[in-house]
C-alpha positions as a LaTeX table, in Angstrom:
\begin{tabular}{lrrr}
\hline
Residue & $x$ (\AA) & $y$ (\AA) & $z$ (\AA) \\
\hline
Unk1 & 121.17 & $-87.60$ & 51.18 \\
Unk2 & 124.33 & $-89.50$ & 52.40 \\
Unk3 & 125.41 & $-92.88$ & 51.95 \\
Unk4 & 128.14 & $-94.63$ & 49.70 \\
Unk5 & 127.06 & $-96.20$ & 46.82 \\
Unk6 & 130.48 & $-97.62$ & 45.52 \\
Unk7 & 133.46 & $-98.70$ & 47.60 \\
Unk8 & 136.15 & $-100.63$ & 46.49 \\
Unk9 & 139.17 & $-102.29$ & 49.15 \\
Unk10 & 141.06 & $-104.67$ & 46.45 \\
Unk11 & 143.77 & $-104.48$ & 44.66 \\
Unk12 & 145.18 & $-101.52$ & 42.73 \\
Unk13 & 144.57 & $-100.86$ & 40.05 \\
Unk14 & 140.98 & $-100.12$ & 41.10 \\
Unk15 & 138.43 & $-100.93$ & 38.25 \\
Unk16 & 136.44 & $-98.37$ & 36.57 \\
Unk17 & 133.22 & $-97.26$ & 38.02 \\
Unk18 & 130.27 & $-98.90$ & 35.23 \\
Unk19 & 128.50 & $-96.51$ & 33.93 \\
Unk20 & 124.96 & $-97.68$ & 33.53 \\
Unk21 & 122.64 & $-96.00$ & 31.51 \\
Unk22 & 120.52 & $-94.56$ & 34.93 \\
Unk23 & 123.20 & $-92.81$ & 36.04 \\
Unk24 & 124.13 & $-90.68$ & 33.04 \\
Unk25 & 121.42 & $-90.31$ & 31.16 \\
Unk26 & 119.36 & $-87.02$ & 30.87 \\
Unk27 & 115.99 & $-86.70$ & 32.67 \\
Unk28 & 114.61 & $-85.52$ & 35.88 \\
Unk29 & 116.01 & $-87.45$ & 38.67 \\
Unk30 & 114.13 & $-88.22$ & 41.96 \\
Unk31 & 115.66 & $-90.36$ & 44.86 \\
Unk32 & 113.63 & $-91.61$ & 47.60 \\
Unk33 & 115.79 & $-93.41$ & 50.53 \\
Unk34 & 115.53 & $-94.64$ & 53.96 \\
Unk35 & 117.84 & $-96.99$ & 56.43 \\
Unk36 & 116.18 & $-100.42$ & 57.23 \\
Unk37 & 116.85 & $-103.04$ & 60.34 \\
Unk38 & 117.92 & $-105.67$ & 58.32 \\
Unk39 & 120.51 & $-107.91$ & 56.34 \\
Unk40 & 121.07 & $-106.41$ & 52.89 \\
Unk41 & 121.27 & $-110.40$ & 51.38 \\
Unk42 & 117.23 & $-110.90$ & 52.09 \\
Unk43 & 116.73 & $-107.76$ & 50.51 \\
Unk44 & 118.68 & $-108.61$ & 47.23 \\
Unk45 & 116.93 & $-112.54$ & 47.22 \\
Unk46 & 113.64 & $-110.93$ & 47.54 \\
Unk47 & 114.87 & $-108.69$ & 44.08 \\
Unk48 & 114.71 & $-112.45$ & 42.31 \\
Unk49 & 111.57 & $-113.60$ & 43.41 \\
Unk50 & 109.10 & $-112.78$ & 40.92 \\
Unk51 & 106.54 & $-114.32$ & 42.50 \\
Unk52 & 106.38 & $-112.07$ & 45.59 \\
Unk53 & 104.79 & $-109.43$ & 43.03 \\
Unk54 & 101.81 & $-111.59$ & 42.37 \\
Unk55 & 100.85 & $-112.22$ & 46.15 \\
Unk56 & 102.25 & $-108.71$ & 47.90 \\
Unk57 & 101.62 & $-106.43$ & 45.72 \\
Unk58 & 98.54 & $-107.90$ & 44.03 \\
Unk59 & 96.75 & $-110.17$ & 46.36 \\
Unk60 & 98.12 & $-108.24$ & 49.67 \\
Unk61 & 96.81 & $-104.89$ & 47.69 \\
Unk62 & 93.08 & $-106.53$ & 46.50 \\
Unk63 & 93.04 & $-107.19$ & 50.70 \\
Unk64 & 93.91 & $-103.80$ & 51.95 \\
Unk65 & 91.93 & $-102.30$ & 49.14 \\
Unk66 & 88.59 & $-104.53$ & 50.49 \\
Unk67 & 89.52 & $-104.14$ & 54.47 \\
Unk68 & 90.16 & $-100.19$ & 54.06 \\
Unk69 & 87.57 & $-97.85$ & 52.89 \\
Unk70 & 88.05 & $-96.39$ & 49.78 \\
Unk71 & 91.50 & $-98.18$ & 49.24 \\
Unk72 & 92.69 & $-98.85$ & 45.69 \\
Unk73 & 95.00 & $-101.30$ & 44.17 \\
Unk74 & 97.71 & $-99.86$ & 41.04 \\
Unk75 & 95.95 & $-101.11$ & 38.13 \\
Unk76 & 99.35 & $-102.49$ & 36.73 \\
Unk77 & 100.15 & $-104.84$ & 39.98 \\
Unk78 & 96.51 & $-106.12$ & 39.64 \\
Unk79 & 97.07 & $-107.90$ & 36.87 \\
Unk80 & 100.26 & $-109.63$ & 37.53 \\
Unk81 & 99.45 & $-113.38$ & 37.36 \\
Unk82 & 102.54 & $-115.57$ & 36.57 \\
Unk83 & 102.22 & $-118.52$ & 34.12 \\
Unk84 & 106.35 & $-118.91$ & 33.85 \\
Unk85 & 109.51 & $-117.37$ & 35.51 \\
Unk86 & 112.94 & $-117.73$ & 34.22 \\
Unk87 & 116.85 & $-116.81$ & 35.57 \\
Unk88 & 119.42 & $-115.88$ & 32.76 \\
Unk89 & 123.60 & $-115.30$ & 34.33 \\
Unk90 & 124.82 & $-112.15$ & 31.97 \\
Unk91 & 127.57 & $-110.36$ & 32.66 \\
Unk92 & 126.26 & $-107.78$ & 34.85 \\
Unk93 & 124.47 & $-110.04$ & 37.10 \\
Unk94 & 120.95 & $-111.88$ & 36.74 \\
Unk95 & 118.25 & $-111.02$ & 33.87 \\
Unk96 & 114.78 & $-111.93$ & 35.94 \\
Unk97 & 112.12 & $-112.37$ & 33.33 \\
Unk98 & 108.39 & $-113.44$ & 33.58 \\
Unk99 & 105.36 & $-115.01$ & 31.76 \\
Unk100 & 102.17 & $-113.26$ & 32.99 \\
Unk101 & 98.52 & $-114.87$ & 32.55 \\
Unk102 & 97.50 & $-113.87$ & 29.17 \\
Unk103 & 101.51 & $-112.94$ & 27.47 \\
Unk104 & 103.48 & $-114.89$ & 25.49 \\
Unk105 & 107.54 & $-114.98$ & 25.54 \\
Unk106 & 107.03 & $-112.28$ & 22.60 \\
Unk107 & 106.08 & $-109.30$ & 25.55 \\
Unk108 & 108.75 & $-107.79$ & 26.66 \\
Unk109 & 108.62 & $-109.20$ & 30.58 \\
Unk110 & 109.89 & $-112.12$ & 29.41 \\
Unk111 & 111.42 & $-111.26$ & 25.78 \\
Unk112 & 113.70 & $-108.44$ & 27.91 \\
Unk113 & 113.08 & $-108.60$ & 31.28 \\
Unk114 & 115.10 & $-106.56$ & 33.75 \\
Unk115 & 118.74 & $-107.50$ & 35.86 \\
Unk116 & 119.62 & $-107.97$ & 39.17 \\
Unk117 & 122.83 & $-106.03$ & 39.18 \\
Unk118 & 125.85 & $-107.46$ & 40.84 \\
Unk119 & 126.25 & $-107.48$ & 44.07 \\
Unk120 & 123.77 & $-104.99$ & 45.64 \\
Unk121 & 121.42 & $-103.21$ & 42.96 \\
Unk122 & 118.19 & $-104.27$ & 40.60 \\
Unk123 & 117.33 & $-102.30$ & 37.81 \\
Unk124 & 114.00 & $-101.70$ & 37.36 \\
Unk125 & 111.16 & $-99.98$ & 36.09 \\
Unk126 & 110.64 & $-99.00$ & 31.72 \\
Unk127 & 107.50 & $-96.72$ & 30.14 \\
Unk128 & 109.73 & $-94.08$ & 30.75 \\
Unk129 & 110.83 & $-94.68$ & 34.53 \\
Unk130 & 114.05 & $-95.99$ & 35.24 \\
Unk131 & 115.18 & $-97.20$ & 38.43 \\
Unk132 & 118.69 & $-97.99$ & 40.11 \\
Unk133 & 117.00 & $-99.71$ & 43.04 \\
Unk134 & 120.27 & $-99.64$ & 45.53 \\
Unk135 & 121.05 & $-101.35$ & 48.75 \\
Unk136 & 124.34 & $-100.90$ & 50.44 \\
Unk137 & 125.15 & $-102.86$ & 53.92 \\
Unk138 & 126.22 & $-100.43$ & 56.74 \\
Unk139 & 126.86 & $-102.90$ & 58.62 \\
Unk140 & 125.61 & $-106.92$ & 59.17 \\
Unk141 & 121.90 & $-106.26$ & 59.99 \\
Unk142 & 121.60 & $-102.24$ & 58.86 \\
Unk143 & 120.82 & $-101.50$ & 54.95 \\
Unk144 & 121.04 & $-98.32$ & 53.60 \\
Unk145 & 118.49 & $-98.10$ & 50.67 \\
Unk146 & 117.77 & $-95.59$ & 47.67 \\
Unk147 & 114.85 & $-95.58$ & 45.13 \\
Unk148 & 117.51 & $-93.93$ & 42.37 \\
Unk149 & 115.14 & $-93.05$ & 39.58 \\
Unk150 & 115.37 & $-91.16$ & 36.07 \\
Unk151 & 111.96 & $-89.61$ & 34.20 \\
Unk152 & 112.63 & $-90.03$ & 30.78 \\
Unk153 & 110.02 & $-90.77$ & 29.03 \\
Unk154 & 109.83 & $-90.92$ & 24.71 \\
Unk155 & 107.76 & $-87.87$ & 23.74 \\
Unk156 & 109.16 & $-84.91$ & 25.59 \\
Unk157 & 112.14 & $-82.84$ & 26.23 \\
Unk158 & 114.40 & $-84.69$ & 28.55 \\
Unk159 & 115.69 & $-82.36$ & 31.40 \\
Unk160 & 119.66 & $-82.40$ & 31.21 \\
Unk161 & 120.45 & $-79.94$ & 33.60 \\
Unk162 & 120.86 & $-82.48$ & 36.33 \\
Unk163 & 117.82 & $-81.58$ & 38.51 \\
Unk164 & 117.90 & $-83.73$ & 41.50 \\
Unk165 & 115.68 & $-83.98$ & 44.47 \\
Unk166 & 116.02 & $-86.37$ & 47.20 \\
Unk167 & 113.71 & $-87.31$ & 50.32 \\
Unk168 & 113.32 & $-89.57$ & 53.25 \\
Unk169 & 110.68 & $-92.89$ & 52.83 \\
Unk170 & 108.33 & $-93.16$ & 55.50 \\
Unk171 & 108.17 & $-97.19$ & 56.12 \\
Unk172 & 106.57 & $-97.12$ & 59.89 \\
Unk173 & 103.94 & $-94.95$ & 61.26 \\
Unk174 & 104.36 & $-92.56$ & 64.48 \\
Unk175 & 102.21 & $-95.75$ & 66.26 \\
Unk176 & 105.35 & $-98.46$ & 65.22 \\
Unk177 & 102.96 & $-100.14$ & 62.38 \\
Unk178 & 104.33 & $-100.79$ & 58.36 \\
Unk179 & 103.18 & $-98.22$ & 56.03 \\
Unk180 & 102.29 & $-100.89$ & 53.93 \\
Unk181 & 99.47 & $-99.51$ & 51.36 \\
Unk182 & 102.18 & $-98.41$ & 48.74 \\
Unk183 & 104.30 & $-100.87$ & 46.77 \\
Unk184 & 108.08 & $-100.05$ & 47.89 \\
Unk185 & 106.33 & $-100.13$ & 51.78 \\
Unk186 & 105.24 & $-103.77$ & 51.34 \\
Unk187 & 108.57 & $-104.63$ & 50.05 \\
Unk188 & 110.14 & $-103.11$ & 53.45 \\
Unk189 & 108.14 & $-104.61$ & 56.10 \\
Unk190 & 108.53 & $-108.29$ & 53.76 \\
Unk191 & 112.74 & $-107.62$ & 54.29 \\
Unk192 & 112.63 & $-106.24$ & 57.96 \\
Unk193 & 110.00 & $-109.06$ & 59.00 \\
Unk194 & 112.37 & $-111.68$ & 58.27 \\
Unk195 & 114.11 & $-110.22$ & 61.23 \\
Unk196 & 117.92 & $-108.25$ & 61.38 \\
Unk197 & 119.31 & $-111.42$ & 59.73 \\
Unk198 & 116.94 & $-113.96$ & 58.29 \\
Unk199 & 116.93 & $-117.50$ & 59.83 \\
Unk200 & 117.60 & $-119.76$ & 56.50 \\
Unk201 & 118.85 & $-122.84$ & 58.88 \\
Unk202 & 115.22 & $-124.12$ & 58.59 \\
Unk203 & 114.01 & $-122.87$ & 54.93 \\
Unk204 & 112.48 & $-125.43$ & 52.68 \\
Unk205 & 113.17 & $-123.86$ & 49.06 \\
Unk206 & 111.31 & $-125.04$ & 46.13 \\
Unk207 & 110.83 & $-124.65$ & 42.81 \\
Unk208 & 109.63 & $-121.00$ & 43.27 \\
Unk209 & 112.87 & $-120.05$ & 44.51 \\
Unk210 & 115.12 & $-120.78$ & 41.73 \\
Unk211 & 116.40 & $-116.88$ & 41.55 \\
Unk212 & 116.84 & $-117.60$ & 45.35 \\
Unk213 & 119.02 & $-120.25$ & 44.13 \\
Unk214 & 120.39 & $-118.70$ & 41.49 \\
Unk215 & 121.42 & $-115.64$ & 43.01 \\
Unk216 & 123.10 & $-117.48$ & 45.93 \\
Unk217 & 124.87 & $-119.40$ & 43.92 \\
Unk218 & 126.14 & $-116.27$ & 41.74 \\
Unk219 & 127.38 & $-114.75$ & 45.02 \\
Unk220 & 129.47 & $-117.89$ & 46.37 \\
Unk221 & 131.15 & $-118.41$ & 42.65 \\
Unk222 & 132.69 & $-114.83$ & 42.41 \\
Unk223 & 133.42 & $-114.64$ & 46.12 \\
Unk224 & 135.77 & $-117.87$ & 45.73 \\
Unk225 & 137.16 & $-115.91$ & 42.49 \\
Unk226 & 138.04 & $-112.84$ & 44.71 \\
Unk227 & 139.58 & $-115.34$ & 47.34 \\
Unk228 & 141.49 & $-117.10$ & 44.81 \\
Unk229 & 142.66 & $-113.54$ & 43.90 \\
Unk230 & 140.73 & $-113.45$ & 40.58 \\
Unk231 & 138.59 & $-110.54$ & 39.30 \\
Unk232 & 135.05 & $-111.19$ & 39.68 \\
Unk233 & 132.77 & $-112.16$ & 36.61 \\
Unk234 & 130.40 & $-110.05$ & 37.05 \\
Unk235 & 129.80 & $-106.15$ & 36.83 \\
Unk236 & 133.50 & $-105.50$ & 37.03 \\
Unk237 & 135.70 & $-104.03$ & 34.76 \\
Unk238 & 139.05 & $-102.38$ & 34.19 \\
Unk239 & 138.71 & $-101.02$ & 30.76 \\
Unk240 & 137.62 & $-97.49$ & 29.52 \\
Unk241 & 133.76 & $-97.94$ & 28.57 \\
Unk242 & 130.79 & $-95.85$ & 27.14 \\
Unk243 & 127.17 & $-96.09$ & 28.62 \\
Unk244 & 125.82 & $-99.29$ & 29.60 \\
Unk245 & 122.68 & $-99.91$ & 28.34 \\
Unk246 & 121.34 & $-102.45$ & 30.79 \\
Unk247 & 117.97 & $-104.78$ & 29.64 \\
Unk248 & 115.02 & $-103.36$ & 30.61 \\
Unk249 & 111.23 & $-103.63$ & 29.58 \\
Unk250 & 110.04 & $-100.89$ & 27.55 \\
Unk251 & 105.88 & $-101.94$ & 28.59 \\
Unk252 & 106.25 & $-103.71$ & 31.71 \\
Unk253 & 103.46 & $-105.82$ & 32.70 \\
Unk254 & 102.05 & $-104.58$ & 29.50 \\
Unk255 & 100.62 & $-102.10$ & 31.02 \\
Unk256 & 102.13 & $-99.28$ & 28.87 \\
Unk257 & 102.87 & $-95.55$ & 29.94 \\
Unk258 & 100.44 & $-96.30$ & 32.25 \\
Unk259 & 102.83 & $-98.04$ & 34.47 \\
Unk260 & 104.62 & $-94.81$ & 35.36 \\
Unk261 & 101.52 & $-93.19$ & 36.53 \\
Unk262 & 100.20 & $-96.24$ & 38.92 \\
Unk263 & 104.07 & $-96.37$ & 40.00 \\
Unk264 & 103.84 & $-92.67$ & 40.87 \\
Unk265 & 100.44 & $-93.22$ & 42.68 \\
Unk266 & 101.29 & $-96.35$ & 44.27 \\
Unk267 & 104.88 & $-96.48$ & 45.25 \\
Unk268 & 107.57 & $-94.54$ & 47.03 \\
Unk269 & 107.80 & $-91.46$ & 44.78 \\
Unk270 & 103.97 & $-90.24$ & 45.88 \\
Unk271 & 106.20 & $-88.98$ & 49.09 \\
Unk272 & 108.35 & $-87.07$ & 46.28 \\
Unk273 & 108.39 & $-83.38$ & 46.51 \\
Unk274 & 108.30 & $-83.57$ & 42.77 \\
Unk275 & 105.40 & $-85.82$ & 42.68 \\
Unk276 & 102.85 & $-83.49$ & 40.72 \\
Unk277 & 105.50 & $-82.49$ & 37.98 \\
Unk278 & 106.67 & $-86.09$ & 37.50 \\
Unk279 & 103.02 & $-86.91$ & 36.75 \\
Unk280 & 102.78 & $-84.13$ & 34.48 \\
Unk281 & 106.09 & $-85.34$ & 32.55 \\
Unk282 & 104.44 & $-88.69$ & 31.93 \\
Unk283 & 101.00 & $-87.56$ & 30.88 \\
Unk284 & 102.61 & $-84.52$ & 28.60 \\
Unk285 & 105.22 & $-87.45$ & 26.62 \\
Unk286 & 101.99 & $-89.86$ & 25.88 \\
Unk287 & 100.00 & $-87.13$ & 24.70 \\
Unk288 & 102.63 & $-86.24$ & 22.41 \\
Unk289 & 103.12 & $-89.80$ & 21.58 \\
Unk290 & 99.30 & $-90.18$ & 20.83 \\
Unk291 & 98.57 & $-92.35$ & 23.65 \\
Unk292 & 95.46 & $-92.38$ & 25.58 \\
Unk293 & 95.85 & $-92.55$ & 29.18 \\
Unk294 & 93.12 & $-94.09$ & 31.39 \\
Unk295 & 94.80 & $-92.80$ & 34.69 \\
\hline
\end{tabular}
């Protein structure tokens, strides 16, 4: 697969390497990745925008679904509708929750929500998917990215013999166009768009872009701690630690185990070499659960 996913070039002693809850937990692990022409900062701003899921990966999908013949939309992304967004600091980065048209603050996208983990990850996913969504500069305007994810799901067996596949994420066609009728493809050509280093002299922010904000202003506070020759406050730590169970939504978008299935469908890991079994997984763990699938 390649690519370094933690570096550190401080002081000694070095701090201890976190480990989250998607990196040592059992299940069957699949890891999609691909190098992108662009800044890694407009990829992590776009990871606190809620709002880009409503319009690219519910109003871009209806589109593509109505302009291309027999073209679908993931039943999960179609009914993302916001109502209310909110930004929480915690001490492993940024806890991104949402209000969707017809929730309260009771379901879990807002009650739990999911982090932005400091400085270059968002963690991501629930219903039995979990996600490490990782992008590490190579250098100014080169990101390496990965699609780390962990099938898990209540209801089954969890593998825990660390079975690991990895693959290469197609996000431009053999003609030079975005591959953009999957969900992880939009995202890609909505980073690489913005050009190798987005222009922000000229941005006009508003109130949609408080995890913009937010998240900007996360990155200059710890920065002047590391200059200052402080530890940072955030996702760092020198002490001998267990799992870290980071805040995630157990039915995101309320859509259930269903989520899983439209994710496998949808997004990155239909190019998985594993696709078919990961499918399987999800629909064997519901049935066991009692749950009727639709998908």
């Amino acid at each position: 697969m390649g690519g370094l996913i933690w570096a550190y070039i401080g002081k000694k002693p070095a701090p201890k390497l976190p480990h989250y809850s998607g990196y040592v937990m059992d299940g069957v692990r699949d890891v999609g990745h691909t190098v992108l022409p662009c800044n890694w900062l407009q990829i992590m701003e776009n990871s606190v925008d809620p709002f880009h899921v409503e319009w690219l990966h519910n109003r871009y999908f209806a589109w593509l679904a109505a302009m291309q013949s027999g073209g679908t939309i993931p039943d999960s992304f179609a009914r993302v509708e916001h109502t209310r967004v909110g930004f929480d600091l915690f001490e492993h980065g940024i806890i991104k929750r949402r209000v969707l048209k017809g929730q309260t603050e009771e379901d879990d996208d807002w009650k739990i929500g999911h982090p932005l983990v400091f400085p270059y990850c968002m963690w991501v996913g629930g219903n039995g998917t979990y996600q490490m969504q990782i992008r590490v500069p190579r250098d100014d305007d080169e990101t390496w990215v990965a699609f780390y994810s962990v099938h898990a799901p209540d209801g089954i067996e969890h593998d825990a013999t660390g079975r690991i596949v990895d693959y290469e994420i197609p996000w431009m066609d053999d003609k030079g166009r975005y591959i953009t009728d999957y969900i992880e493809g939009q995202d890609m050509m909505a980073w690489v768009t913005q050009g190798r280093i987005a222009d922000r002299v000229n941005e006009h922010l508003a109130k949609s872009d408080s995890g913009v904000i937010a998240v900007r202003k996360m990155f200059r506070d710890n920065m002047a701690l590391v200059q200052a020759g402080k530890d940072p406050t955030v996702s760092f730590t020198r002490e001998d630690h267990d799992r870290i169970d980071l805040p995630l939504e157990k039915s995101k978008f309320g859509s259930g185990a269903e989520f899983s299935l439209h994710w496998l469908s949808g997004g990155s890991q239909r190019y998985s070499p594993w696709n078919d079994e990961l499918r399987q997984i999800h629909i064997e763990a519901a049935a066991n659960r009692g749950e009727k699938l639709a998908s």
